[in-house]
N, C-alpha and C positions, 0 to 999 in steps of 0.2 A: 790471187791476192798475196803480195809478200809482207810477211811480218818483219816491221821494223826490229833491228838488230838490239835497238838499245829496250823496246819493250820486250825482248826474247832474254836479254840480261836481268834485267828485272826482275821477271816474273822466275829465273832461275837460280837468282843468286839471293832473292826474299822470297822464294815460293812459299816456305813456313807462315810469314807473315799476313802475304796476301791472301795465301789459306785460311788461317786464322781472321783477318779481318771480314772476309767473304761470309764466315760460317755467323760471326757476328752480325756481320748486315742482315743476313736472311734468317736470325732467331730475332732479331728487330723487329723487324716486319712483319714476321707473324705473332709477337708478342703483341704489337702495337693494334693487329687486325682483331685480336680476343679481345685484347683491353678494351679499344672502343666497342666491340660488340656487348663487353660487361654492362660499362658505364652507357650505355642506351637503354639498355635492360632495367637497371636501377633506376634509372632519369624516369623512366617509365613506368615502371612501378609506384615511385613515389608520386608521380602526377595520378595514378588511377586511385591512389588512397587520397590523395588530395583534394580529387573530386567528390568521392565517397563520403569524408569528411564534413565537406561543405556542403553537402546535401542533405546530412546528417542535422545539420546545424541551424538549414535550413528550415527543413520540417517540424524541428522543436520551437524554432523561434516563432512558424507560424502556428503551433496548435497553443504556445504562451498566448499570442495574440490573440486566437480566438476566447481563450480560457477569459482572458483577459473582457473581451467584449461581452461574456455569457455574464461574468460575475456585473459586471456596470448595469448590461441591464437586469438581470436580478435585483439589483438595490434600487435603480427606477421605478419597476415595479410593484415593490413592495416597500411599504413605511417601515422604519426602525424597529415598531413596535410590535409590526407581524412578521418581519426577520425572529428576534429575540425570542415571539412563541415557537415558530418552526425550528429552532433550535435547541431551546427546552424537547420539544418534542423529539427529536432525532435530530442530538447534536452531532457533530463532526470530528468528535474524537470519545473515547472512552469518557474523559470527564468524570473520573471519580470519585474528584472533592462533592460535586454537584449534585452525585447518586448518594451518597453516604448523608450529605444535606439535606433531599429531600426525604430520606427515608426516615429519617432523626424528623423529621417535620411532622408526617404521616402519623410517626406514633405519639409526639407533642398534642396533633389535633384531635385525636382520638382519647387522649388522658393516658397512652398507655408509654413505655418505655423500651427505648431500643437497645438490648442486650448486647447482639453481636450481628456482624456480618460479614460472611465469605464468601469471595469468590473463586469461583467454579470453573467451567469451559468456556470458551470463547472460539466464535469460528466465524464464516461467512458464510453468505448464502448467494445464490447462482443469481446471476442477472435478468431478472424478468419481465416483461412487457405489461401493459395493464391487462388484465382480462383475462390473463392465461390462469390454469389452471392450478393450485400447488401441488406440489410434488408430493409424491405421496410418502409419509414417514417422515417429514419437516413441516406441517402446516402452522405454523405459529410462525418458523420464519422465513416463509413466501411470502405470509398475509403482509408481512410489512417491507416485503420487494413489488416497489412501485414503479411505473414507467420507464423499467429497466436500470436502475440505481442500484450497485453491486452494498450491499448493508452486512455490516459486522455485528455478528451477536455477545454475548458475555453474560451466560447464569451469576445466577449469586445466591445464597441462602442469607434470610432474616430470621430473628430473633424478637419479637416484644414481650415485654412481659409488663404486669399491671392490669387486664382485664376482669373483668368478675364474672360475666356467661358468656353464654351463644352469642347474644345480641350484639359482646363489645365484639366479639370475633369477626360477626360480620358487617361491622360498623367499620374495622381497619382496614375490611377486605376491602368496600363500597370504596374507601378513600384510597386504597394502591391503582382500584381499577380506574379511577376517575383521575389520576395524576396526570397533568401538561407532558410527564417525561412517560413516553411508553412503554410499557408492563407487560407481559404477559404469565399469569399465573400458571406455570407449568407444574407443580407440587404443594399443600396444604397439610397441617395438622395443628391442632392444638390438643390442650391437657387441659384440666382444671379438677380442682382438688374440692371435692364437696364440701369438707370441713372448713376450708376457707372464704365458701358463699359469702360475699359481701366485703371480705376481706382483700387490701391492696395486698400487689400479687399475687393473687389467685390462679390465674391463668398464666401461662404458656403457648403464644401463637407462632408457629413456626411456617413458615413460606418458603419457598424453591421459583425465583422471580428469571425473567430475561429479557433484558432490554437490549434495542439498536442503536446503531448512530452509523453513519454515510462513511464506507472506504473511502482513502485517500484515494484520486484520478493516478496520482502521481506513482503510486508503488506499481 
C-alpha cells in the first residue's frame, strides 16, 4: 500500500503538531473513561443513601403511626377521669411543681408543715415483664416496672415539722403511703423534743421518698 505523498508531507512538515494533538486525543479519552467511571460511582452512591434515607423515613413514619393508633385507643378505653388518676399515679414526666404540691398537701392534711425539700438521684430501671422477678439490690424499683414499661426514678428528701408524738409521725407516714402519686419510703426519722410535749413544732419528721413516672418512647 502506497502512502500518499501529500499525507507523507503533512505528517513531516507538522509531525510536532500531529504529535502533540494525538498525545491530546489519547489523554481525552482516558480522562473521559475515569471521569465517567467517577460520576457512576457517585450516581451510585447517592442512590444507595437515598434509598437508605427513604427507608429510614419510612419506618419512623410507620412506628408515629402505630404510636399514633396506641395513644387513640388508649383514650377509647379509658374516661378522662381514669386517664387523669393513672397519671397522678405515674405521670409521664418528672412533674415537679405536682410533687412539691402534693407533698405541701400531705403535710397541710396532717396539721404539720413542710420545711424543705431536695432532690436526690434519678435513674431508670431495666424493662420488665409482669411476673418476673426483681432484681436483686433494686426492689422498690422493679416493683413498679410493669408489663415491660422502661420507668424513671427520682429520690428526694422531705422535711415536716409541727408534729407533737409518734402518732402525728405516723399519721403523715399513713398519708405519703396512701398518695394517688407513688411513694416508696426508702429512709425515715424523726426527733422530738420532750419539753416541747404538746407544743407546735415539737417534732421533726424527716423522710428519704422515690417516686416514678414513664420514660420517654422517644429518647
Amino acid at each position: 500500500m502506497k502512502i500518499p505523498a501529500i499525507l507523507i508531507k503533512i505528517i513531516t512538515t507538522y509531525f510536532r503538531w500531529v504529535a502533540i494533538g494525538m498525545a491530546v486525543l489519547v489523554i481525552a479519552l482516558g480522562y473521559s473513561a475515569l471521569l465517567a467511571k467517577k460520576i457512576e460511582t457517585i450516581q451510585k452512591t447517592s442512590l444507595d443513601e437515598r434509598s437508605h434515607l427513604t427507608k429510614a423515613v419510612a419506618a419512623e413514619t410507620k412506628y408515629l403511626d402505630d404510636l399514633t393508633k396506641s395513644i387513640d385507643g388508649f383514650q377509647r378505653a379509658l374516661s378522662a377521669d381514669q386517664r387523669q388518676v393513672i397519671n397522678r399515679f405515674l405521670p409521664s414526666s418528672p412533674d415537679l411543681p405536682s410533687l412539691l404540691m402534693t407533698m405541701n398537701m400531705i403535710g397541710a392534711s396532717a396539721g404539720q408543715q413542710l420545711v424543705s425539700l431536695s432532690l436526690g438521684q434519678s435513674g431508670s430501671t431495666a424493662a420488665t415483664t409482669s411476673g418476673t422477678s426483681p432484681t436483686s439490690g433494686a426492689p422498690a424499683a422493679n416493683a413498679a416496672t410493669v408489663g415491660g414499661l422502661s420507668v424513671q426514678t427520682q429520690d428526694f428528701t422531705v422535711q415536716f415539722t409541727g408534729g407533737k408524738n409518734y402518732r402525728d409521725f405516723r399519721a403523715i407516714l399513713a398519708l405519703i403511703e396512701s398518695s394517688q402519686r407513688l411513694f416508696d419510703v426508702t429512709n425515715y426519722s424523726f426527733s422530738h423534743d420532750a419539753s416541747t410535749e404538746g407544743a407546735a413544732g415539737g417534732g421533726a419528721y424527716n423522710f428519704t421518698l422515690r417516686t416514678y413516672y414513664l420514660a420517654s418512647p422517644m429518647k
